[in-house]
C-alpha positions as CSV (number, residue, x, y, z in Angstrom):
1,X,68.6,27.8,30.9
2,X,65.6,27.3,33.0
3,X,63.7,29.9,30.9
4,X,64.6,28.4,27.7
5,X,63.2,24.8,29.3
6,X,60.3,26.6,30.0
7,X,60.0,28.1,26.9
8,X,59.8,24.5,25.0
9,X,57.6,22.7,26.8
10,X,55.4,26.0,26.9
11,X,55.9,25.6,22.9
12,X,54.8,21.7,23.1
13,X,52.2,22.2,25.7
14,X,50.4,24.4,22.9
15,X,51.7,22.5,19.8
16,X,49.3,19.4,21.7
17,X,46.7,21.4,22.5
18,X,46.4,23.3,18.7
19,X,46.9,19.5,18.2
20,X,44.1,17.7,20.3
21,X,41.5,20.7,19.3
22,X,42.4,20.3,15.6
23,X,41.8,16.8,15.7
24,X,38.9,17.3,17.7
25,X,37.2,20.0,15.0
26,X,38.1,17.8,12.1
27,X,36.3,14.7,14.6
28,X,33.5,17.1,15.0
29,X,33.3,18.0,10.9
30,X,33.7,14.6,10.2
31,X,30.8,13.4,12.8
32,X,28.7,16.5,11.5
33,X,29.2,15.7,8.0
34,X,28.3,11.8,8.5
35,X,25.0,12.9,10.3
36,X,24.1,15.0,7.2
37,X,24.6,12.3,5.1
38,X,22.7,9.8,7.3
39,X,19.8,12.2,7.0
40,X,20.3,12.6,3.6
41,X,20.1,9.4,3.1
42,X,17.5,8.9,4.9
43,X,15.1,12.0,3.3
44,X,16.5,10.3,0.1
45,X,13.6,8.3,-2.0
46,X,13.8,4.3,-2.4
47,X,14.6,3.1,-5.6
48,X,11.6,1.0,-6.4
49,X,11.7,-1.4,-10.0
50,X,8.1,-2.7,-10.4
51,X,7.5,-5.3,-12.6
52,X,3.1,-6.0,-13.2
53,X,1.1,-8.6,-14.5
54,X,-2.4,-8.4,-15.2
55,X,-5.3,-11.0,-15.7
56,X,-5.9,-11.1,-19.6
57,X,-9.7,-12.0,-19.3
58,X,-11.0,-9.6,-16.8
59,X,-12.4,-6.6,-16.7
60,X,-14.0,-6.3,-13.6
61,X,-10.5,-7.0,-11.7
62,X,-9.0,-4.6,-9.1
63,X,-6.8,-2.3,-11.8
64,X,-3.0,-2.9,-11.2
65,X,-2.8,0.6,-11.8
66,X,-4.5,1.4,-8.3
67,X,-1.9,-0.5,-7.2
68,X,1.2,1.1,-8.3
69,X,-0.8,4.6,-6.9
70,X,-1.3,2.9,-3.9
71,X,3.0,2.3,-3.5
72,X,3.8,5.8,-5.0
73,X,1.8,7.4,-2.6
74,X,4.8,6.0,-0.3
75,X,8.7,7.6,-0.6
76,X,9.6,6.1,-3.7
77,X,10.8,6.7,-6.9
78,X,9.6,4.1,-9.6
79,X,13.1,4.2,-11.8
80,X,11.2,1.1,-14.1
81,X,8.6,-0.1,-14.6
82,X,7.2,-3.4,-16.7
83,X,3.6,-4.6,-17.1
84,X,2.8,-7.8,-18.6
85,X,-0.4,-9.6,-19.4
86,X,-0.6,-13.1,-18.4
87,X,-1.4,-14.8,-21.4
88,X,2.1,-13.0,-22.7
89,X,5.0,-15.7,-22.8
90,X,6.9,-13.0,-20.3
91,X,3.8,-13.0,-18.2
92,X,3.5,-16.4,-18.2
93,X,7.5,-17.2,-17.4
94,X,7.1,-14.2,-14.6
95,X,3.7,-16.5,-12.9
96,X,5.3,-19.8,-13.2
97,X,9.0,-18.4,-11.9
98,X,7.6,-16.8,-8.6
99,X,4.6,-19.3,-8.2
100,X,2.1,-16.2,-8.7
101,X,-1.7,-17.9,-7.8
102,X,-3.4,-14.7,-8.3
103,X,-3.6,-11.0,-10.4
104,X,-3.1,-8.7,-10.3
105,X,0.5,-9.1,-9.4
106,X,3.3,-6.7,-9.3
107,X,6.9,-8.0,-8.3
108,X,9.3,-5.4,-6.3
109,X,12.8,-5.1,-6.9
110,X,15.1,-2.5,-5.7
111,X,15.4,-0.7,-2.0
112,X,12.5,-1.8,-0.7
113,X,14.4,-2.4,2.3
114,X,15.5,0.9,2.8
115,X,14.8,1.8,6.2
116,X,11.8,4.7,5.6
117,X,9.6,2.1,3.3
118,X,10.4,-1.4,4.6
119,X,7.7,-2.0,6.9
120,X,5.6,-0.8,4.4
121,X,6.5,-3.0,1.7
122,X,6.9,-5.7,4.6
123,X,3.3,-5.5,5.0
124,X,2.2,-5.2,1.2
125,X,3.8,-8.5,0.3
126,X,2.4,-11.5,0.5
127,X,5.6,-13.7,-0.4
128,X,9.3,-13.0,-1.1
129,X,12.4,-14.6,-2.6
130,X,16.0,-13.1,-2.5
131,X,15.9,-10.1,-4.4
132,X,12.1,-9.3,-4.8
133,X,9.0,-9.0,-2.9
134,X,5.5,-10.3,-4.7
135,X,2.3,-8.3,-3.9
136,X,-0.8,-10.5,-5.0
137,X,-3.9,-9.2,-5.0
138,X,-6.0,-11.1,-2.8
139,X,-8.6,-7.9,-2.3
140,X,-11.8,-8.8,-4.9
141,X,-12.7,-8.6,-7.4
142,X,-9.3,-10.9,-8.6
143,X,-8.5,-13.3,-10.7
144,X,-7.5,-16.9,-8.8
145,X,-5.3,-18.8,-11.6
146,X,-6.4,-22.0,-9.9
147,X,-9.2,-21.6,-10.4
148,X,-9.4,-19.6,-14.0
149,X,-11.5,-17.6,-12.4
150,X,-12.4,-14.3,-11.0
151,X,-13.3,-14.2,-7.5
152,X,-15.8,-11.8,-5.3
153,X,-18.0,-10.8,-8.0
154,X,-21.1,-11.5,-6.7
155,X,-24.8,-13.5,-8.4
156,X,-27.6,-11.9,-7.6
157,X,-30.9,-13.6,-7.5
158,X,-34.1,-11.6,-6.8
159,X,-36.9,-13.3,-5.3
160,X,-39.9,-11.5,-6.0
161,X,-43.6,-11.8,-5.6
162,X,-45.5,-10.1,-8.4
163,X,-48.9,-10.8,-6.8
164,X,-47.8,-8.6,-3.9
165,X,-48.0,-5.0,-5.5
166,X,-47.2,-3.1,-2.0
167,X,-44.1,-4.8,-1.1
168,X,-40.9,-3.9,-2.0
169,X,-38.6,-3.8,-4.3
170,X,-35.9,-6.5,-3.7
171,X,-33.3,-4.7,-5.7
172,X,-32.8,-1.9,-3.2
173,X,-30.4,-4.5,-1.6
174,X,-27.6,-4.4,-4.4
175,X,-27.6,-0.6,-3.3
176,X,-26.7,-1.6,0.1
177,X,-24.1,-4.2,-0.9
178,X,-22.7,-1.7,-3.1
179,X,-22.1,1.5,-0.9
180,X,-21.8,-0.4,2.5
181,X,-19.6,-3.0,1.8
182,X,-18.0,-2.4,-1.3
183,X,-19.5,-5.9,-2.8
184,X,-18.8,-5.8,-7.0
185,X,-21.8,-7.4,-8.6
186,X,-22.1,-9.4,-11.4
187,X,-25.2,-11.2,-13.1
188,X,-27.9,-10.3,-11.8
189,X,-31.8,-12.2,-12.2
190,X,-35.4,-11.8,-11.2
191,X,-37.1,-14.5,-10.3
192,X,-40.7,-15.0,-9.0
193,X,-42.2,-16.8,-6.6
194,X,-45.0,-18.3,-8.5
195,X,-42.9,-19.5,-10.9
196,X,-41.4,-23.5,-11.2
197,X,-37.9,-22.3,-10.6
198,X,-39.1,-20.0,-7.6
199,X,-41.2,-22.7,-5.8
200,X,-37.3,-24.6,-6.2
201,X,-36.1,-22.0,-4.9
202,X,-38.2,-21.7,-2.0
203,X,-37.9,-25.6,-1.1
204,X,-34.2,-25.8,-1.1
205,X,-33.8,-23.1,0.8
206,X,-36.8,-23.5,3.1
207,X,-37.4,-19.5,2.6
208,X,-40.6,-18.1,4.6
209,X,-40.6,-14.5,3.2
210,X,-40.8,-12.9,-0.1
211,X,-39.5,-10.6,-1.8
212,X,-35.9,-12.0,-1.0
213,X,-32.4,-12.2,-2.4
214,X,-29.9,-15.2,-2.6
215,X,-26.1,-14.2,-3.2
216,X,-23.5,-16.5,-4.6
217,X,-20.5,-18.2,-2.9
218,X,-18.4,-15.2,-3.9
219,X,-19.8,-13.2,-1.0
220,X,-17.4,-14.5,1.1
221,X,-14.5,-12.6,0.2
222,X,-16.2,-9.9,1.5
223,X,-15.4,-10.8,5.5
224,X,-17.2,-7.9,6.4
225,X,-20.3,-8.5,4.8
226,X,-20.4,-12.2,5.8
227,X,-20.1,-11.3,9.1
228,X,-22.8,-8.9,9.4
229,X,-25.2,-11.5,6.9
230,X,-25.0,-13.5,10.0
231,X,-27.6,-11.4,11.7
232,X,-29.9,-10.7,8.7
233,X,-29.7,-14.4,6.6
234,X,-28.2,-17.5,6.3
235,X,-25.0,-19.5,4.9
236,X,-25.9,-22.1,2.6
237,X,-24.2,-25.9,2.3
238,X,-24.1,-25.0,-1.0
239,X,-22.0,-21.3,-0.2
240,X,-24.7,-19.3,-1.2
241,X,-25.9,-16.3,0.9
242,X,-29.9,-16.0,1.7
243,X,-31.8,-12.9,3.1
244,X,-34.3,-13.8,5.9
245,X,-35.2,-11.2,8.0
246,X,-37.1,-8.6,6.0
247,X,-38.3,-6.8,9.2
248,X,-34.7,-5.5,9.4
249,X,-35.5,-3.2,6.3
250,X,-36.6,0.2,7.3
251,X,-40.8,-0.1,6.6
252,X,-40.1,-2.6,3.9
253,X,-43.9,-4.2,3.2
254,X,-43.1,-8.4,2.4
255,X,-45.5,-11.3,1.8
256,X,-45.0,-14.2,5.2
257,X,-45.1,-17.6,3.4
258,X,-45.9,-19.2,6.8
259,X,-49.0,-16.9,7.6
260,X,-50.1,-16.2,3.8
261,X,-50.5,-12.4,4.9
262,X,-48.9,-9.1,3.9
263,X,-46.8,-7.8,6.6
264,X,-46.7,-3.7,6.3
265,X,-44.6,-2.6,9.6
């Protein structure tokens, strides 16, 4: 009798352990099975929807097209895309539905939120509703719809002084703006000292050396560049940007209004 007892609850004792460790391997699987689909998941690309609308007028705009390599270059897969000019009725429905101010523009819709791309797109947007994020380009050159107008491309004026044959050439300066800062340049003039509208010139802005060049208002979108102009020129009341200190240009040869003499470092 006592071996039989013994015999059962040896049977149960095993029949909860084959129990415990099968529910404990199909725990296991199941735990196993739900990290491989977290990672999945996770390795998985966003589904992105971008919807883009460009300035109709303006060619010398940052391309939307940079833009959308700019967000592929993240893990995402672009399942639509939509681009719209903004003189389109779409276009303009799109601007006047999510307050766009300026464009390009390019409105994201999908799993932007997903965790391996949110801060990302957190960052890129520069305002939000429910179901989309809004990137406007506020980079230049771009077009402010405010305004009707594009903003950071940049006037030149040259300021030159034909009578001085040795000093140099002013437009070695758009090089600069161009290569060190990135400046886009627009219209660009020569004007000369000796003429009416350079004498203007050289009373509004009380300038004391020639050659010279005065940059437009649109300079500052270029934070960089204002920044170091601080150290070479002058802002203007007016916004406009004016070089003073040719003796920061490597051996540049200039005429000193104050002295009437060449100066040749």
């Amino acid at each position: 009798m006592e071996s039989k007892t013994f015999t059962n609850v040896a049977y149960i004792t095993l029949a909860v352990i084959l129990t415990v460790g099968l529910g404990f391997l199909i725990s296991s699987r199941l735990k196993i099975q739900k990290e491989i689909s977290a990672a999945e998941e996770a390795a998985r690309l966003a589904n992105i929807e971008l919807t883009l609308i460009t300035p109709s007028d303006c060619e010398e705009c940052v391309s939307v097209d940079g833009m959308v390599e700019y967000i592929q270059k993240q893990t995402v897969n672009i399942v639509d895309k939509q681009n719209y000019s903004s003189n389109s009725k779409e276009g303009q429905n799109l601007i006047d539905q999510y307050k766009i101010t300026t464009l390009p523009a390019i409105i994201i819709a999908g799993e932007y939120n997903k965790n391996n791309v949110s801060d990302f797109f957190a960052n890129l947007a520069t305002k939000s509703n429910e179901d989309n994020l809004i990137w406007e380009m506020k980079s230049p050159v771009y077009y402010d719809l405010e305004k009707s107008a594009p903003v950071g491309l940049i006037e030149i004026t040259y300021l030159t002084y034909s009578a001085c044959s040795e000093c140099y050439n002013p437009t070695v300066h758009r090089d600069i703006l161009e290569k060190n800062f990135g400046a886009k340049i627009g219209n660009e003039i020569s004007v000369d000292y000796n003429d009416s509208e350079g004498r203007a010139l050289i009373s509004k802005y009380n300038i004391t050396q020639v050659p010279t060049i005065i940059l437009s208002s649109d300079t500052a979108s270029y934070p960089r560049l204002s920044t170091a102009w601080q150290t070479v020129g002058s802002i203007e009341e007016d916004g406009n940007y004016v070089f003073r200190k040719n003796e920061a240009m490597n051996e540049a040869v200039y005429y000193d209004l104050t002295t009437n003499s060449i100066i040749t470092p």
